[in-house]
Gaussian input, Z-matrix of N, CA and C with variables (Angstrom, degrees):
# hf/3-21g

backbone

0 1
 N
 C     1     B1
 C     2     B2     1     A1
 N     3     B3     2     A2     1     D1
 C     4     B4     3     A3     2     D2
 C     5     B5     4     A4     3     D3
 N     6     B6     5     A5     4     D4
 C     7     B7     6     A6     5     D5
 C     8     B8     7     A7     6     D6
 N     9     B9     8     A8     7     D7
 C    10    B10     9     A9     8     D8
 C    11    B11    10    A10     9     D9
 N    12    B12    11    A11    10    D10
 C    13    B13    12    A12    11    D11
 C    14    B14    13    A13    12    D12
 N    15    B15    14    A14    13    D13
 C    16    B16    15    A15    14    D14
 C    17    B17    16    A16    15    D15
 N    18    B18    17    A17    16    D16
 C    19    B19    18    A18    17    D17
 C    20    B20    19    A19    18    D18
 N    21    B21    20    A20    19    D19
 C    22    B22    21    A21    20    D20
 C    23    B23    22    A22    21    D21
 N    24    B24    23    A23    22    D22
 C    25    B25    24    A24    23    D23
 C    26    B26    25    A25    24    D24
 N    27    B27    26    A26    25    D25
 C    28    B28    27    A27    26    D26
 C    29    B29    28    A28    27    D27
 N    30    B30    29    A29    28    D28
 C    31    B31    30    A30    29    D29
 C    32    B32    31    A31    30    D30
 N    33    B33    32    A32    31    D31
 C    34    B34    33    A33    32    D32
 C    35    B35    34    A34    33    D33
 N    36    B36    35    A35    34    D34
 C    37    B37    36    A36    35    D35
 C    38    B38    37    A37    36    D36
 N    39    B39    38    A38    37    D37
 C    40    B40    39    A39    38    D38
 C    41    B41    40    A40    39    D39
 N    42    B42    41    A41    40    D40
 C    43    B43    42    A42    41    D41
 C    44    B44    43    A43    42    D42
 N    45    B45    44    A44    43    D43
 C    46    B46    45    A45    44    D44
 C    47    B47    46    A46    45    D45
 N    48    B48    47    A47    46    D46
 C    49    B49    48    A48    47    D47
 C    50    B50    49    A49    48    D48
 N    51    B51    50    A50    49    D49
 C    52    B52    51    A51    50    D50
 C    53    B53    52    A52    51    D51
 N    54    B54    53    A53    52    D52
 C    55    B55    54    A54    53    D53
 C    56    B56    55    A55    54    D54
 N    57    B57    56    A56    55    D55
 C    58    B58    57    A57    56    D56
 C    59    B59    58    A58    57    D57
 N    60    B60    59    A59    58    D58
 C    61    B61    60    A60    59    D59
 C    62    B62    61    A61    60    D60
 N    63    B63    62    A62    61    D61
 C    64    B64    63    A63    62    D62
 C    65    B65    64    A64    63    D63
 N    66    B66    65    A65    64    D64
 C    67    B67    66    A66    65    D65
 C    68    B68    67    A67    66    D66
 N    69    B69    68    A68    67    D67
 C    70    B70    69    A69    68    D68
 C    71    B71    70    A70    69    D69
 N    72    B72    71    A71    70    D70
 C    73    B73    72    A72    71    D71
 C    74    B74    73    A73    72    D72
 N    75    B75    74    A74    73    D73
 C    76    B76    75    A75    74    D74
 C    77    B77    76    A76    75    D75
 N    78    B78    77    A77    76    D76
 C    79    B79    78    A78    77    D77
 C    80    B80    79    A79    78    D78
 N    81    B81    80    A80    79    D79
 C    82    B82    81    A81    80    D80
 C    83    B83    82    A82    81    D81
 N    84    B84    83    A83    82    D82
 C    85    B85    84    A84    83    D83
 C    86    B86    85    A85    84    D84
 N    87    B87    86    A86    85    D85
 C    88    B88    87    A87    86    D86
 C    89    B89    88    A88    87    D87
 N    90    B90    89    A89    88    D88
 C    91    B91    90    A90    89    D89
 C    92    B92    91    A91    90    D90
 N    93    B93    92    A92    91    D91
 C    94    B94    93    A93    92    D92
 C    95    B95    94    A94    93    D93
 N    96    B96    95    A95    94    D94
 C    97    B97    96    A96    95    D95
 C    98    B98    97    A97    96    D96
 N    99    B99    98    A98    97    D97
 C   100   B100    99    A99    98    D98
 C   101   B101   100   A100    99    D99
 N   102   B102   101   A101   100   D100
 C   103   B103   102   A102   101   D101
 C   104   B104   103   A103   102   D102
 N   105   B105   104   A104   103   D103
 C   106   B106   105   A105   104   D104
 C   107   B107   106   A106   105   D105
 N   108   B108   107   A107   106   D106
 C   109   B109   108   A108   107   D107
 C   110   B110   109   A109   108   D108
 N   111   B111   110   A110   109   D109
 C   112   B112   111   A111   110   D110
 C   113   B113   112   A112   111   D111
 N   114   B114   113   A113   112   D112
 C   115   B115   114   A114   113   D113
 C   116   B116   115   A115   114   D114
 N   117   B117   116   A116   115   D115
 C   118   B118   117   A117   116   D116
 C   119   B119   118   A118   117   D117
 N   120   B120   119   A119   118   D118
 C   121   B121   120   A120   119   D119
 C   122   B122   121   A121   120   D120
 N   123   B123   122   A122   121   D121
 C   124   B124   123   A123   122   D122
 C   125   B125   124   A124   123   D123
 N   126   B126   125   A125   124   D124
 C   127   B127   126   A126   125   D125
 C   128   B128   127   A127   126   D126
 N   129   B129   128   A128   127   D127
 C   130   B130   129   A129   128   D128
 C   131   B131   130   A130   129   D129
 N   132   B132   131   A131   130   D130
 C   133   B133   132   A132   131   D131
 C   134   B134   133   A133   132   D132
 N   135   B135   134   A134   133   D133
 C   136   B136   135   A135   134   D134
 C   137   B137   136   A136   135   D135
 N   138   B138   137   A137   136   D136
 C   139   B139   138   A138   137   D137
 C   140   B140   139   A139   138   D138
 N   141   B141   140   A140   139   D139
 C   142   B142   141   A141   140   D140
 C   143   B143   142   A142   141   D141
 N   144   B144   143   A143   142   D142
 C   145   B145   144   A144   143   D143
 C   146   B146   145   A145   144   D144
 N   147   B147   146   A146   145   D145
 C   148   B148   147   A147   146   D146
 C   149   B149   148   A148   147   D147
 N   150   B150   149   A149   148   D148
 C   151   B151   150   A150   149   D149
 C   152   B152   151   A151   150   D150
 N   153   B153   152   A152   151   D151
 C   154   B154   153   A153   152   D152
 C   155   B155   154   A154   153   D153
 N   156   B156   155   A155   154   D154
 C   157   B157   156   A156   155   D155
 C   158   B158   157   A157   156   D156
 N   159   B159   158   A158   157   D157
 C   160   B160   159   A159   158   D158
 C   161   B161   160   A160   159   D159
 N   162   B162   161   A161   160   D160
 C   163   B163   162   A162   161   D161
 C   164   B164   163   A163   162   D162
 N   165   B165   164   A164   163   D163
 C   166   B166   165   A165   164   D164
 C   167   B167   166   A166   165   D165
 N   168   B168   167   A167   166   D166
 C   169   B169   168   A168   167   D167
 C   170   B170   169   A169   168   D168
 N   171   B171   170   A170   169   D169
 C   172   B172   171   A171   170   D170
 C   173   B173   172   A172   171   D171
 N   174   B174   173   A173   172   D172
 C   175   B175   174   A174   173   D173
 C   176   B176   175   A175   174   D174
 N   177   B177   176   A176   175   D175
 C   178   B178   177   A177   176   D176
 C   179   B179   178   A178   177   D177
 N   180   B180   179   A179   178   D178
 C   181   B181   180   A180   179   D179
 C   182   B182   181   A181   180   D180
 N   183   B183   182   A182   181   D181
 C   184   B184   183   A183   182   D182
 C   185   B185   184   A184   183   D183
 N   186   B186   185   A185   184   D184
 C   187   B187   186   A186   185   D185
 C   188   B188   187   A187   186   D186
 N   189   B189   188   A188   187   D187
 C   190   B190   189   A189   188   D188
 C   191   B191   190   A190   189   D189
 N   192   B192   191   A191   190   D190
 C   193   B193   192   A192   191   D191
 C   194   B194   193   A193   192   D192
 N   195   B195   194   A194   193   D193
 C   196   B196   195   A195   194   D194
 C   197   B197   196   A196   195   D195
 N   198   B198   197   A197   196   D196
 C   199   B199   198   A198   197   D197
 C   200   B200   199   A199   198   D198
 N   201   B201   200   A200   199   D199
 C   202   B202   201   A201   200   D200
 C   203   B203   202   A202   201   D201
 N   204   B204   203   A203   202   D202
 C   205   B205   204   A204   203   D203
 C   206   B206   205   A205   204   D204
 N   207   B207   206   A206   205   D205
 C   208   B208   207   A207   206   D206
 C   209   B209   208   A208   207   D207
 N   210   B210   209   A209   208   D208
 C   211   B211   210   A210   209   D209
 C   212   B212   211   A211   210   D210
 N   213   B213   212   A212   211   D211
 C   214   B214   213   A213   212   D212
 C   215   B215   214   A214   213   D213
 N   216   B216   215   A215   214   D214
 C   217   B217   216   A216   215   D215
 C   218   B218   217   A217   216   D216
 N   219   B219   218   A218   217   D217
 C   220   B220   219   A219   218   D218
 C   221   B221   220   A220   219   D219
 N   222   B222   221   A221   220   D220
 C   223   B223   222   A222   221   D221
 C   224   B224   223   A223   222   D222
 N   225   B225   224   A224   223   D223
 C   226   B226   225   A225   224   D224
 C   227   B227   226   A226   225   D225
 N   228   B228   227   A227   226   D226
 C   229   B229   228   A228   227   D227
 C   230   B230   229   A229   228   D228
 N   231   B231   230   A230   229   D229
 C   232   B232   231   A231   230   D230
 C   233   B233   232   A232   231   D231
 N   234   B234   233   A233   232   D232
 C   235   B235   234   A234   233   D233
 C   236   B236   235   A235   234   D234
 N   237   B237   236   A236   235   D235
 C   238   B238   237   A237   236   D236
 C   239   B239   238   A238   237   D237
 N   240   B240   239   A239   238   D238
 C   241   B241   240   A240   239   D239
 C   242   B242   241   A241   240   D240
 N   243   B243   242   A242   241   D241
 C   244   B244   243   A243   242   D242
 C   245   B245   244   A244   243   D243
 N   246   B246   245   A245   244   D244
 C   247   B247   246   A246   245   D245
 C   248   B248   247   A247   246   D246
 N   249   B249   248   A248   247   D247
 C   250   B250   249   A249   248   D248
 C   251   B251   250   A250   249   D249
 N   252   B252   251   A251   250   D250
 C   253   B253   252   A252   251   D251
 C   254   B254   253   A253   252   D252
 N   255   B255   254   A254   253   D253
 C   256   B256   255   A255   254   D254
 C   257   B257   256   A256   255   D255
 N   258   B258   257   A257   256   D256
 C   259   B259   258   A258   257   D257
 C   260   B260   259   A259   258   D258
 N   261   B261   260   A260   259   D259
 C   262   B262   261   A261   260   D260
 C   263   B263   262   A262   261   D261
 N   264   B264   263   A263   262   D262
 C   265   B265   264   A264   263   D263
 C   266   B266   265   A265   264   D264
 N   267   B267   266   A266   265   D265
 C   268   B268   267   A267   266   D266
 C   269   B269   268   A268   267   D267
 N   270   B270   269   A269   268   D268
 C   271   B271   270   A270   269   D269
 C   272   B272   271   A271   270   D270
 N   273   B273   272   A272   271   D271
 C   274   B274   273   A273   272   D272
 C   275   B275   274   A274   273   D273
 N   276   B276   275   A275   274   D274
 C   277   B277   276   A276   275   D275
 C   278   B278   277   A277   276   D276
 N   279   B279   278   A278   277   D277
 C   280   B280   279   A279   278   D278
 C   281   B281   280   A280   279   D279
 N   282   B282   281   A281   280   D280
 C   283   B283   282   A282   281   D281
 C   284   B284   283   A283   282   D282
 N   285   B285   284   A284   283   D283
 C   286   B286   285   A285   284   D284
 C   287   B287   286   A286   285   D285
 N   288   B288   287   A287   286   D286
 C   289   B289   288   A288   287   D287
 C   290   B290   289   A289   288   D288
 N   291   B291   290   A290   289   D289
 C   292   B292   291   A291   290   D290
 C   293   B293   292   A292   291   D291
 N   294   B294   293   A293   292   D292
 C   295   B295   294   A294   293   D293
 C   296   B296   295   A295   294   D294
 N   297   B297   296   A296   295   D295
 C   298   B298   297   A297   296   D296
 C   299   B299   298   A298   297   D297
 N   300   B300   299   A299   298   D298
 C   301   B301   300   A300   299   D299
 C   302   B302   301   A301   300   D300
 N   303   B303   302   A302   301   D301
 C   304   B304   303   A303   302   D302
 C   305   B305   304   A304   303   D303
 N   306   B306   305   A305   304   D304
 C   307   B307   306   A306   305   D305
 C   308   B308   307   A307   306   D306
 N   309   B309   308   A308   307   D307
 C   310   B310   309   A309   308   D308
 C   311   B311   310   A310   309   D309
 N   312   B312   311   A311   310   D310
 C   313   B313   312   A312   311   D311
 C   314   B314   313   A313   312   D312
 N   315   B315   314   A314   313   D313
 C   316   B316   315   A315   314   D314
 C   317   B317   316   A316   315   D315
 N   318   B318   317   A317   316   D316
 C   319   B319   318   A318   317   D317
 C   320   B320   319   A319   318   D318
 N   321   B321   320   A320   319   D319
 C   322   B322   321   A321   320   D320
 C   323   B323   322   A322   321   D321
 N   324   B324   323   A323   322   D322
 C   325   B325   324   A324   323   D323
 C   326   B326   325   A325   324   D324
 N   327   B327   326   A326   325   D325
 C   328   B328   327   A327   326   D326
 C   329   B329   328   A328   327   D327

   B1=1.4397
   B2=1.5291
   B3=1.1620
   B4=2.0570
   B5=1.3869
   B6=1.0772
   B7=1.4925
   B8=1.5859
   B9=1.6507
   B10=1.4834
   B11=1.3062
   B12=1.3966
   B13=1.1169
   B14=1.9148
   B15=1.0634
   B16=1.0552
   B17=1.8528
   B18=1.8668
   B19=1.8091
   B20=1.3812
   B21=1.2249
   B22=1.6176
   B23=1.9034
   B24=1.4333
   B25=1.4670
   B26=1.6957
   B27=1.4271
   B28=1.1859
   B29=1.3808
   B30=1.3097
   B31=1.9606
   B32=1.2509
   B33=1.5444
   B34=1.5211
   B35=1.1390
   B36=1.4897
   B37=1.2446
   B38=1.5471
   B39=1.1665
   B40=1.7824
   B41=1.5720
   B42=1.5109
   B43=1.4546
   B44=1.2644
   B45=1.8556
   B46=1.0010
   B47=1.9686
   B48=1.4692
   B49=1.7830
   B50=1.7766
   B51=1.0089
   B52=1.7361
   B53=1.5904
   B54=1.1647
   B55=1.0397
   B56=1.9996
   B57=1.3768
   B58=1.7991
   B59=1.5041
   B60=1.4066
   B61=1.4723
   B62=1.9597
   B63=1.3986
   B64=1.3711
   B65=1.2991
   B66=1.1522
   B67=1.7357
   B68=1.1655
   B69=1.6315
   B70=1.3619
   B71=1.9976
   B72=1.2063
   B73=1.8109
   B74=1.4008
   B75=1.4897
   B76=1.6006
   B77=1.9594
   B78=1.6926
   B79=1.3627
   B80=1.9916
   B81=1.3332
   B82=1.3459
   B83=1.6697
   B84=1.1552
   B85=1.2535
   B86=2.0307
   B87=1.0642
   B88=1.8874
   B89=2.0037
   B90=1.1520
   B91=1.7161
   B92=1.5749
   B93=1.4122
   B94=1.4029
   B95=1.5925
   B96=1.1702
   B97=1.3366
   B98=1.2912
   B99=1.0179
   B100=1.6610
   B101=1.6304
   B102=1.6681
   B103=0.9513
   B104=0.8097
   B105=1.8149
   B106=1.1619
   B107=1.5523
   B108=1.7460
   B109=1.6061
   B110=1.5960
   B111=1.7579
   B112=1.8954
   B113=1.5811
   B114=1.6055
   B115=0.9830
   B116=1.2930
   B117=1.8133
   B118=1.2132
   B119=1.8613
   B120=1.1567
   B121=1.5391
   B122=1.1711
   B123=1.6591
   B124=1.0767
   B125=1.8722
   B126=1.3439
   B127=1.8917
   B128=2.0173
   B129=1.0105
   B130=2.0457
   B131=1.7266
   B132=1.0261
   B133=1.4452
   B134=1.7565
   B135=1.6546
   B136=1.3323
   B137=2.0001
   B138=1.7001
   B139=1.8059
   B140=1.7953
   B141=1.3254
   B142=1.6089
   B143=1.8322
   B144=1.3585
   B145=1.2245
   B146=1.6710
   B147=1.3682
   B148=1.1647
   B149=1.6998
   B150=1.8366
   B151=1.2930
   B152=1.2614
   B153=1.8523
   B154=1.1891
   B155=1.8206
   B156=0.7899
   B157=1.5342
   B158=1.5876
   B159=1.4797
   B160=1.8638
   B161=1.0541
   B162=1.9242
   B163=1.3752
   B164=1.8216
   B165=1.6460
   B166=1.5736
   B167=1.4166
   B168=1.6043
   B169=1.6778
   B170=1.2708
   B171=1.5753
   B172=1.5963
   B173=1.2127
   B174=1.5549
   B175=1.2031
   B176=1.7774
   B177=1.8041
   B178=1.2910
   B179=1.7872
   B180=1.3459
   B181=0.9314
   B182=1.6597
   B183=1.4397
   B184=1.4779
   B185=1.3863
   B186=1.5252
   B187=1.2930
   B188=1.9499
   B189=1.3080
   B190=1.8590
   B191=1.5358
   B192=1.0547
   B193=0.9135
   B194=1.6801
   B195=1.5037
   B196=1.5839
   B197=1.7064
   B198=1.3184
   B199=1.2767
   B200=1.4935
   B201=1.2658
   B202=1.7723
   B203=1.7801
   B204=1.4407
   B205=1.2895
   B206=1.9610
   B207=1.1576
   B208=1.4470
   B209=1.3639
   B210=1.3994
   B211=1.3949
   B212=1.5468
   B213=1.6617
   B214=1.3855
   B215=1.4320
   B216=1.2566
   B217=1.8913
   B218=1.5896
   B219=1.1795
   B220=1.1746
   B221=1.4806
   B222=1.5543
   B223=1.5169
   B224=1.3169
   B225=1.9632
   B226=0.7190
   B227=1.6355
   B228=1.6363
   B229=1.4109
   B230=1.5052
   B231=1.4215
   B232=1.6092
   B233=1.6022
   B234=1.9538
   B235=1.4449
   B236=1.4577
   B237=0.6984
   B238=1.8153
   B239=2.0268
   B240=1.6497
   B241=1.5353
   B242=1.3539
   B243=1.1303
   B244=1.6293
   B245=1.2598
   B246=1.3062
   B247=1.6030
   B248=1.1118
   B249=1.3784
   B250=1.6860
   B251=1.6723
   B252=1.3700
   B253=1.6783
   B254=1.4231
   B255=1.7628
   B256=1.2866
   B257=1.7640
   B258=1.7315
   B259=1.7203
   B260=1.4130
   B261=1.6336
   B262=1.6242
   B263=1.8571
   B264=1.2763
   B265=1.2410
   B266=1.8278
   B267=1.2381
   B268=1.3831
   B269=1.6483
   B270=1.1605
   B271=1.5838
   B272=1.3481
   B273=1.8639
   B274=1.1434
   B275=1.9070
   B276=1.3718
   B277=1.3297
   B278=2.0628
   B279=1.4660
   B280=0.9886
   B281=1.6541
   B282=1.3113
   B283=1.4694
   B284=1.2864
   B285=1.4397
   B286=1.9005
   B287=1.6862
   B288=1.1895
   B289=1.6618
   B290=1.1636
   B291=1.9106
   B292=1.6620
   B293=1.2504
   B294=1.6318
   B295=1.4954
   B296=1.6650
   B297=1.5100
   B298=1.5364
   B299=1.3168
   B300=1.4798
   B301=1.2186
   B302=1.3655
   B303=1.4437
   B304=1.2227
   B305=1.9835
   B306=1.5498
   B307=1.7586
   B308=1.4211
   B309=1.3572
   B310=1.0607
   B311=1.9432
   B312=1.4000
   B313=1.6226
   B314=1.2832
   B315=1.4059
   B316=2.0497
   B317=1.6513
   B318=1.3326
   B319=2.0612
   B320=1.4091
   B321=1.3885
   B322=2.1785
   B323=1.6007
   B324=1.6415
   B325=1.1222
   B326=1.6761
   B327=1.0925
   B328=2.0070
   B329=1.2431
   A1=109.33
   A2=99.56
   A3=107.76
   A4=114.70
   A5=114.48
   A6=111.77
   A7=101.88
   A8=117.20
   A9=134.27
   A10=103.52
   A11=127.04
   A12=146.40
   A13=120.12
   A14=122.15
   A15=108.36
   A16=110.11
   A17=88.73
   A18=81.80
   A19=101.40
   A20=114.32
   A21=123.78
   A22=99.92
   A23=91.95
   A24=102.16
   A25=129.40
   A26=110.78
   A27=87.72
   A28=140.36
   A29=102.19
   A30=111.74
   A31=94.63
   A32=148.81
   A33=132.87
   A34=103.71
   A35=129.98
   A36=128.07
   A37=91.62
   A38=151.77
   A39=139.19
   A40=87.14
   A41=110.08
   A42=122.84
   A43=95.58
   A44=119.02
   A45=125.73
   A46=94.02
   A47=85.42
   A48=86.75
   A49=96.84
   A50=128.05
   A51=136.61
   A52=125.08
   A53=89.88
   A54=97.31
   A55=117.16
   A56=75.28
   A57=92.27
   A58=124.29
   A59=103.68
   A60=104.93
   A61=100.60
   A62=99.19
   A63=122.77
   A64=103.95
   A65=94.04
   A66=117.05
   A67=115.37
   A68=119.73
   A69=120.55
   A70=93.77
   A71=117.15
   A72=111.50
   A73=85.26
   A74=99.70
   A75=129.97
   A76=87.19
   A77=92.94
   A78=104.08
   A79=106.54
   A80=129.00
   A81=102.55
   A82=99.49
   A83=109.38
   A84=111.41
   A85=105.71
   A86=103.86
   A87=123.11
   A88=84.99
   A89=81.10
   A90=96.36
   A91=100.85
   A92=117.41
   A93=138.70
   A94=99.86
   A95=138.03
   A96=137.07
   A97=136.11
   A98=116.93
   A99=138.55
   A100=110.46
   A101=112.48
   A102=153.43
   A103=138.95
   A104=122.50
   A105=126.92
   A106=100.87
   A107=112.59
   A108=91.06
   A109=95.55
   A110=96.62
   A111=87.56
   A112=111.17
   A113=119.42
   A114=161.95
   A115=109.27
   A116=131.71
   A117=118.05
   A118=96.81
   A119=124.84
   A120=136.15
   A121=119.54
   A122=133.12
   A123=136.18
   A124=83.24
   A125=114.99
   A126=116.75
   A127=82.51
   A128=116.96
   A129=100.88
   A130=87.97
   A131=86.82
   A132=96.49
   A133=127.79
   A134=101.52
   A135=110.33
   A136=87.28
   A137=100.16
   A138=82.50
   A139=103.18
   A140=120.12
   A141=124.20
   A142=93.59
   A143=108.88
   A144=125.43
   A145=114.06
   A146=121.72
   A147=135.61
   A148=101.49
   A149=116.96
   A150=119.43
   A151=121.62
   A152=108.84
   A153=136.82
   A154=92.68
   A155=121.01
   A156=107.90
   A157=147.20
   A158=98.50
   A159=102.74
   A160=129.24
   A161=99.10
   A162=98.84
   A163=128.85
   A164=92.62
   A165=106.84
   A166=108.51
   A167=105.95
   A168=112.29
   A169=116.01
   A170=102.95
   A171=100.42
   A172=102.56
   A173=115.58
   A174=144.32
   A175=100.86
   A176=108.83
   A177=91.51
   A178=113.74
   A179=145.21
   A180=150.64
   A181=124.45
   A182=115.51
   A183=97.64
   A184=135.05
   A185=115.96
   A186=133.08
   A187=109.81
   A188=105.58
   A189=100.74
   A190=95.10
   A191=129.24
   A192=165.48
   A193=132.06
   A194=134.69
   A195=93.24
   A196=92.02
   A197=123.06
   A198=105.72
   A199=142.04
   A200=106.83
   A201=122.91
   A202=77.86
   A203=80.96
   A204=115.44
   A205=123.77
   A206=134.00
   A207=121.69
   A208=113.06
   A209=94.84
   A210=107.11
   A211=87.39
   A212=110.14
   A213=127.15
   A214=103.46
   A215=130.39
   A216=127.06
   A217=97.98
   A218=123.15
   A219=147.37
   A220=93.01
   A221=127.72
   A222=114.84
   A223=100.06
   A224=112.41
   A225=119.95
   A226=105.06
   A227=143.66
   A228=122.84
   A229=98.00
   A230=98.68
   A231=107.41
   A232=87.59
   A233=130.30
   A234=108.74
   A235=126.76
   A236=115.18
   A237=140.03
   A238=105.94
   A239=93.31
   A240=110.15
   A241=115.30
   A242=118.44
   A243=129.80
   A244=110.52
   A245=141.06
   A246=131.09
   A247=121.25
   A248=103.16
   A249=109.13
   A250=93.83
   A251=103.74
   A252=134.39
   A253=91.63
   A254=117.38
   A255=110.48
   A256=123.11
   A257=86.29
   A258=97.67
   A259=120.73
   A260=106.81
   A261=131.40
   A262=89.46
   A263=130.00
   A264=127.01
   A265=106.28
   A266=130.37
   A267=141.17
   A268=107.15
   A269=106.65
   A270=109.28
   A271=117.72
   A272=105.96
   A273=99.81
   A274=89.31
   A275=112.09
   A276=109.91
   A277=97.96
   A278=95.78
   A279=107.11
   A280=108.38
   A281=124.22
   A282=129.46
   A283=104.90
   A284=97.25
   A285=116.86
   A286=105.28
   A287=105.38
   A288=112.37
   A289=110.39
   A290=102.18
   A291=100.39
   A292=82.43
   A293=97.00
   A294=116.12
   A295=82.41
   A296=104.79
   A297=100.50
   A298=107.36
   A299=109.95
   A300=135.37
   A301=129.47
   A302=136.17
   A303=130.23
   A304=108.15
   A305=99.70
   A306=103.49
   A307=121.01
   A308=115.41
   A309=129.90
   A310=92.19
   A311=105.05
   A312=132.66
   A313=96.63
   A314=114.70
   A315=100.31
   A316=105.88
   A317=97.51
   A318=114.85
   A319=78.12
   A320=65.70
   A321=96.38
   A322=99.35
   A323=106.00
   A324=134.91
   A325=119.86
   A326=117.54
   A327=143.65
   A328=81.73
   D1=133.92
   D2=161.94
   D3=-89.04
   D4=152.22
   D5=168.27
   D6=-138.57
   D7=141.77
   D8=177.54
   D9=-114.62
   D10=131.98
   D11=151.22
   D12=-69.12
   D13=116.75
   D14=-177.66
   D15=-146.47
   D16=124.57
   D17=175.98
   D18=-130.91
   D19=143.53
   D20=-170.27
   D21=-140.54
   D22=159.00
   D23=166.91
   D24=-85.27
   D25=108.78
   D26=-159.97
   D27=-61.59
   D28=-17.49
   D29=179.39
   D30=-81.99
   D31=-49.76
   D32=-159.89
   D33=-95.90
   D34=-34.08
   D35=-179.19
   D36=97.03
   D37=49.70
   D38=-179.77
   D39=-100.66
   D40=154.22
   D41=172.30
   D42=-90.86
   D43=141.32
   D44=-171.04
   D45=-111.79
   D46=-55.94
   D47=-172.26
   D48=-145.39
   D49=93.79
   D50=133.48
   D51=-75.38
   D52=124.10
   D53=-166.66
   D54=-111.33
   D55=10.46
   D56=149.30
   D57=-78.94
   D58=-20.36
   D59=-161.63
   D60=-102.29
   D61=-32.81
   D62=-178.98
   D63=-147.10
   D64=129.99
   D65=179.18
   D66=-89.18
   D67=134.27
   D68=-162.73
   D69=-133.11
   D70=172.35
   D71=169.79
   D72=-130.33
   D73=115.52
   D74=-171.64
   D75=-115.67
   D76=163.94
   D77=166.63
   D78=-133.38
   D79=149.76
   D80=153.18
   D81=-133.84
   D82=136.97
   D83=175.84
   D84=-136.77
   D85=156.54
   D86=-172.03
   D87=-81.60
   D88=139.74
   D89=-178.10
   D90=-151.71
   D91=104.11
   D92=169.19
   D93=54.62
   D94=-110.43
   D95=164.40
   D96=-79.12
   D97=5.12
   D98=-161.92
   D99=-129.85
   D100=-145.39
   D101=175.44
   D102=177.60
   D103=151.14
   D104=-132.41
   D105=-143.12
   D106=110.16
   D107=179.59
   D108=-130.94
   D109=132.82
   D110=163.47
   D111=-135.79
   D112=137.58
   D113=43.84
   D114=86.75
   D115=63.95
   D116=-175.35
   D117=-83.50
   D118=142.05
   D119=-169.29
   D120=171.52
   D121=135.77
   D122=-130.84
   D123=-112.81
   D124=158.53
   D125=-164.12
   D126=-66.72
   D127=115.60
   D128=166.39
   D129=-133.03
   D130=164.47
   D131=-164.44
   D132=-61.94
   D133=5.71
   D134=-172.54
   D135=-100.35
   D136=-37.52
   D137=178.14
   D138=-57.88
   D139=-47.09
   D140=-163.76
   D141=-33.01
   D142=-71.97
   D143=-172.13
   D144=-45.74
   D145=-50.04
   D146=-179.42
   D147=-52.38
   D148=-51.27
   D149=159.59
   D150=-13.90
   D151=-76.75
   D152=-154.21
   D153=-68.62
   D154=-87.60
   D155=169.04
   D156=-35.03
   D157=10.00
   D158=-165.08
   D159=-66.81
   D160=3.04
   D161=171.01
   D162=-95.35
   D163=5.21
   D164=-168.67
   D165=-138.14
   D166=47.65
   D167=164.87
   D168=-96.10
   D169=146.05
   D170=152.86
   D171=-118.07
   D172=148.65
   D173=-147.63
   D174=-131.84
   D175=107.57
   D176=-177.23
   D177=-140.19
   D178=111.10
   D179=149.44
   D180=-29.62
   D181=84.43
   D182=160.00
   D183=-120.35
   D184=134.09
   D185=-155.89
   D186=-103.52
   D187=107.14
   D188=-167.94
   D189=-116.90
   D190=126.46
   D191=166.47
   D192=-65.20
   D193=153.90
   D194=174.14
   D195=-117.75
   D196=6.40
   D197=158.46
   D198=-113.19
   D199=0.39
   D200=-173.68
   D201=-141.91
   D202=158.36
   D203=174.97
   D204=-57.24
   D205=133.99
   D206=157.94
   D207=-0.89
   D208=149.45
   D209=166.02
   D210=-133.02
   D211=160.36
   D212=-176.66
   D213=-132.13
   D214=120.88
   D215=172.28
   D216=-120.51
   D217=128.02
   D218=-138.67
   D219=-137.58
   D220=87.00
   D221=176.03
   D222=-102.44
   D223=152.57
   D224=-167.34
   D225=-106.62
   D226=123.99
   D227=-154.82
   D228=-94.39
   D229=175.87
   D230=-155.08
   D231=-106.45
   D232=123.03
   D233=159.39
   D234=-16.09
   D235=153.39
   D236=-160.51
   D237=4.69
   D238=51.97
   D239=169.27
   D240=-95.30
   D241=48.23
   D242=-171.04
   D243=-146.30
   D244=96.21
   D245=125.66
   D246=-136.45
   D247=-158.78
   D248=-149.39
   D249=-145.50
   D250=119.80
   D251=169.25
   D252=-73.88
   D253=109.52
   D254=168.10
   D255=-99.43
   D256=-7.91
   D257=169.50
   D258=-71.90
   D259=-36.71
   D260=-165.62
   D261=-90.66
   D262=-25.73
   D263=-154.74
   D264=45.96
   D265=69.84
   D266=-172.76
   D267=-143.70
   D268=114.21
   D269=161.01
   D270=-101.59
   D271=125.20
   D272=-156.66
   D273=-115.00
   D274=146.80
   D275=176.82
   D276=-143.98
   D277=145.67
   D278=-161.79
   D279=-128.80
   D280=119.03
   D281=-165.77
   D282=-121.13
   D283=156.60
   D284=-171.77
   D285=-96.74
   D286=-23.00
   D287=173.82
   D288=-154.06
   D289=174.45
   D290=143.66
   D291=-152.79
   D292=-162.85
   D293=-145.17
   D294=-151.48
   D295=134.51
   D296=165.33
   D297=-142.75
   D298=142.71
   D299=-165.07
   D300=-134.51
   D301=157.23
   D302=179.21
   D303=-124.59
   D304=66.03
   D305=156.13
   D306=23.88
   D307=-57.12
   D308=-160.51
   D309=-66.91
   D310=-69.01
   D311=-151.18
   D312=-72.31
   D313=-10.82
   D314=-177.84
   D315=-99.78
   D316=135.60
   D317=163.11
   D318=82.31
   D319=-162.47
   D320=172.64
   D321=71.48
   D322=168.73
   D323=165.21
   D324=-83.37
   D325=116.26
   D326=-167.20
   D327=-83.27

């Protein structure tokens, strides 16, 4: 399995951090009711920005496979579930859910 890290803005859509394109050592782990993912990455000016927006990310996990289709996890972040360890260089973001899905199997015509 692969896994992509992916954080974008949600109203413009700007890539904040893919980690298809650039590789980052992320963690996600379940933390009491939620989840909890952080983000080893050095402050560059796309985290600054990612900052400035932490209240309008989407936050998305994708998992490809070589025999079934994608999977998509869609976390949803928790108000003020965003900062950034500038000693640890770690961005830590913290979500109330997710949602997982397979791309393929949603909408459309069967």
């Amino acid at each position: 399995m692969n896994e992509t890290l992916l954080i974008k803005h949600a109203v413009g859509g700007r890539t904040f951090i893919d980690t298809s394109a650039r590789p980052l050592i992320y963690a996600v782990e379940a933390e009491g009711d939620g989840w909890r993912l952080a983000v080893q990455t050095p402050l560059t000016g796309d985290v600054e920005e990612l900052l400035r927006w932490k209240d309008e990310l989407n936050v998305f996990l994708f998992q490809t496979f070589a025999d079934r289709p994608t999977l998509k996890i869609w976390f949803y972040v928790k108000d003020n579930g965003v900062a950034y360890d500038e000693a640890g260089g770690v961005l830590h973001i913290a979500a109330s859910s997710r949602i997982d899905y397979v791309p393929d199997e949603f909408g459309g015509p069967k």
